[in-house]
C-alpha positions, 0 to 999 in steps of 0.5 A, spaced: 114 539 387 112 546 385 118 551 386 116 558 389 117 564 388 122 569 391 129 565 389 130 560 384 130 552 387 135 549 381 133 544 377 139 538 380 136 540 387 129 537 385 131 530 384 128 525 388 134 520 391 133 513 392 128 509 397 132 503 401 129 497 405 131 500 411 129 507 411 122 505 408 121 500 413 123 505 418 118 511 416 112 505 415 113 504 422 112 511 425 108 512 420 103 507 423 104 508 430 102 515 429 096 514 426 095 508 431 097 512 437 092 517 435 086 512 434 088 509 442 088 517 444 081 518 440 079 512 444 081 513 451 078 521 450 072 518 449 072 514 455 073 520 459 080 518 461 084 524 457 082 531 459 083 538 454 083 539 448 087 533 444 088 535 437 089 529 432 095 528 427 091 522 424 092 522 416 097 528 416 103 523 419 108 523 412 109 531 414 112 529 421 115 522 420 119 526 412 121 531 415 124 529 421 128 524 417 131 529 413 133 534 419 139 532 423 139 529 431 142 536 433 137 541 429 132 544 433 124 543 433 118 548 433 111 545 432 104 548 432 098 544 437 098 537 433 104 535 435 105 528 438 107 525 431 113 530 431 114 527 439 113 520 436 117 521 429 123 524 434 124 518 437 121 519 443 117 513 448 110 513 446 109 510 453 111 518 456 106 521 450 101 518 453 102 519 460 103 526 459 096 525 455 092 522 461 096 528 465 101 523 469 107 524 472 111 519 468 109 523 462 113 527 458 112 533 461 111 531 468 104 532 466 103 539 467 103 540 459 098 535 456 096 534 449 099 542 446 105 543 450 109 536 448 117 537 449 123 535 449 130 537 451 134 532 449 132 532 443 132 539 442 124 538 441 122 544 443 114 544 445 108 545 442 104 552 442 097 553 443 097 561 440 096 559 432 103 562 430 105 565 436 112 560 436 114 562 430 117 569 432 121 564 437 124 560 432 126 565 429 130 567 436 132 560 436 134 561 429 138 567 430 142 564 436 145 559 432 147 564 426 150 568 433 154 563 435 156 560 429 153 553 430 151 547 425 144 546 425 138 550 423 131 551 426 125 546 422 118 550 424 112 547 423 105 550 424 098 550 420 096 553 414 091 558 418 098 561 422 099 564 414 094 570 416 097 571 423 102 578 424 106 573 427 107 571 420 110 575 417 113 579 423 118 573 423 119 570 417 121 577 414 126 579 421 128 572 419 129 574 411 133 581 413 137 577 417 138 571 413 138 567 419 137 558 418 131 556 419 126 552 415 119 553 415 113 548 413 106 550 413 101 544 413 096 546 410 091 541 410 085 546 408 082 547 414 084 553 420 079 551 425 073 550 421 074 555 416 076 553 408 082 556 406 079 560 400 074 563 406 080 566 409 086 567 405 086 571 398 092 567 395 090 559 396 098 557 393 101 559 401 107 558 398 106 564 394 106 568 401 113 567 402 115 571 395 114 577 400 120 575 404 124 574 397 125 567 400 126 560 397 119 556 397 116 550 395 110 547 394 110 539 395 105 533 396 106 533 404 102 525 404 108 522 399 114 521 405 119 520 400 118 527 396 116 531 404 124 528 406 128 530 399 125 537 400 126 538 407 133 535 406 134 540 400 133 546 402 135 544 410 142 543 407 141 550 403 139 554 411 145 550 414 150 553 409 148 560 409 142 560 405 138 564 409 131 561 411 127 557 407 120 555 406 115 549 404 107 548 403 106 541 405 099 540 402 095 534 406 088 533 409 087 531 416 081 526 418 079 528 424 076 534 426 080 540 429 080 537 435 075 532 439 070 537 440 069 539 433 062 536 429 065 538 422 060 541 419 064 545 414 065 539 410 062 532 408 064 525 409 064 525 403 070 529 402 073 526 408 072 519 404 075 522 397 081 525 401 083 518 404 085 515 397 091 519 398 092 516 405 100 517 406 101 509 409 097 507 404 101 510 399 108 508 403 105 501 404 104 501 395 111 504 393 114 498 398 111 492 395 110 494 389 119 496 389 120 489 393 122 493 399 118 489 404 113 483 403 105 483 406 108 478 411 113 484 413 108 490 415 104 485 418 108 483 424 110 491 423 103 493 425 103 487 431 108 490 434 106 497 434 099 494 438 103 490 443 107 496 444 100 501 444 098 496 450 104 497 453 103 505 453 096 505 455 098 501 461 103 504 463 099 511 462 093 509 466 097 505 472 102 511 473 101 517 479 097 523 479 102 529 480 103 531 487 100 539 489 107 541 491 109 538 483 106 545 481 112 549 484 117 545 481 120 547 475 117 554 475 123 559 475 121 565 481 124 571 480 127 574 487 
């Protein structure tokens, strides 16, 4: 973990805290739903049963699954387009993921918003957004209503490492330094903005850097290791919510997939793809816990079982469920009089 520039991060609050059975069993769970999820997702879009664009979150699960264990039930959520880990590692049913995917009623936006625009507002998950960096200036409004009503939570906003580039950036990031509001910010960078490398788009390479400009807190963490992802976002979650001021992480990750089904991947070899997979976050979830004595083989076996029965289940109900009606596309909208 690499402290940021900006405002000094103590040494004390670097300490990595200990692993429980519970929680790791707990994070291994989500972590393969996800990324199995993400491969049933893959496979009905193939078929033609999934429509849109579908962005995939396939080897980058430690970032949603850490973090969101590290945040409480009642803090806010903003997410970029690659947003179903964040749905499924908040809790909700992957049975209304998927029915939103195949744009069905049952899903979790009624089916109108499919894969970009998953929400919801029980759990304070505020959507996916489509405009790269254009949630980030509503976190921070978000942000600034809980300072102005002197609420305990904080906003946790996560977007890619292409979003770094946009006005949006730092338009909102220095608003949210100035007024020093509660809002944690995490920047995916999984070396990759569409097709375009990091290094071809933006002359500082060590994102984290960027947020000396804010004279904001920054770290830079292994975003494939989901211990280090939860004692960082839980650290500086812990600083925004005691007055702070916003507080900024670069989680480095690597996707598998394209940036979205229809990308052919030219701009990077399969075997950098392959060398990229050594570094897996189930993986390396799955090594820490036998090796600590925290499950067994038999353990994440029948932890893995239950995820494809639970899949089934999710792709049934998705394909069974009703189409929206016409009239659904007036409900739910406000109408000015």
């Amino acid at each position: 973990m690499a402290a940021g520039l900006g405002v000094n991060v103590p040494e004390s609050e670097k300490t990595k805290s200990g692993l429980t059975a519970v929680e790791a069993l707990d994070w291994f769970k989500k972590m393969s739903l996800i990324r199995r999820f993400e491969e049933r997702a893959e496979e009905a879009y193939g078929q033609g049963k999934i429509g849109g664009f579908l962005h995939l979150y396939i080897g980058e699960e430690a970032i949603a699954v850490g973090a969101l264990a590290a945040l409480h039930e009642d803090d806010d959520v903003v997410t970029h387009y690659r947003d179903h880990g964040y749905v499924l590692a908040r809790g909700v049913d992957p049975k209304r993921v998927m029915a939103e995917l195949y744009g069905k009623s049952t899903g979790l936006s009624k089916g109108k918003g499919g894969s970009m625009h998953m929400a919801d507002l029980k759990r304070r998950l505020w959507g996916g957004y489509a405009v790269v960096g254009g949630h980030i200036p509503l976190a921070v409004g978000l942000a600034l209503a809980v300072q102005y009503n002197k609420e305990p939570r904080i906003v946790a906003c996560f977007f890619g490492d292409g979003a770094t580039n946009t006005g949006a950036f730092y338009t909102g990031l220095n608003i949210a330094a100035v007024w020093k509001l509660p809002l944690v910010v995490i920047v995916e960078n999984n070396h990759y903005g569409m097709g375009t490398a990091v290094a071809r788009s933006s002359a500082l390479t060590d994102l984290y850097k960027k947020a000396c400009v804010f004279n904001m807190p920054a770290l830079q963490i292994d975003g494939n290791d989901v211990v280090e992802v939860r004692d960082a976002v839980r650290e500086v979650a812990d600083r925004a919510r005691s007055g702070g001021g916003p507080q900024f992480i670069e989680a480095v990750t690597y996707r598998y997939r394209g940036h979205s089904m229809g990308d052919p991947q030219r701009y990077r070899t399969k075997a950098e793809v392959e060398a990229a997979k050594g570094s897996d976050p189930i993986m390396r979830c799955q090594q820490r816990m036998l090796s600590r004595g925290l499950a067994t083989e038999a353990d994440l076996k029948q932890i893995v079982s239950q995820i494809e029965v639970e899949l089934d289940e999710a792709v049934r109900f998705a394909e069974t469920s009703p189409l929206p009606e016409p009239r659904d596309l007036y409900a739910d909208v406000l109408i000015a009089e």
